[in-house]
Phi, psi and omega in degrees: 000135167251129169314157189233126182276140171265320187259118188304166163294082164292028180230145173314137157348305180254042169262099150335161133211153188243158174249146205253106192265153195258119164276147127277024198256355178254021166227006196190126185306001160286122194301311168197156184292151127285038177272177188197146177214131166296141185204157186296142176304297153330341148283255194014303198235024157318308182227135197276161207291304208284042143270161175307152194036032146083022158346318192263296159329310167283283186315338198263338185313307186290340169250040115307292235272316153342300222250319211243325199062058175215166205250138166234060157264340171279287166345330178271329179249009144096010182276346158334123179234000000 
């Protein structure tokens, strides 16, 4: 499967960056998405993909909404305006 960026790389060039794949399971019966949105590599992996309760997840959420301003349970349910 290939991945899909949804979101252009805002951040400078002499920003590391890693792309960030997006779950969807707390919004839909699909376990995950394969979309990806770019975060600085130092965010990305603040907290690693294997913790409990979806941390990594969370944490990274939060700084899409942080970086793009868009929420991204709207963006994953199409409710994004």
């Amino acid at each position: 499967m290939k991945d899909i960026q949804l979101l252009p790389n805002i951040f400078p060039e002499d920003i590391d960056i890693e792309y960030h794949h997006l779950l969807n399971d707390f919004y839909s019966e699909n376990k995950y998405c394969w979309f990806i949105v770019p975060l600085p590599k130092i965010t990305h992996n603040y907290i690693a993909g294997n913790k409990k309760d979806k941390e990594h997840w969370k944490f990274n959420t939060k700084w899409i909404n942080k970086a793009y301003g868009i929420e991204v349970k709207e963006l994953l349910t199409g409710t994004f305006i």
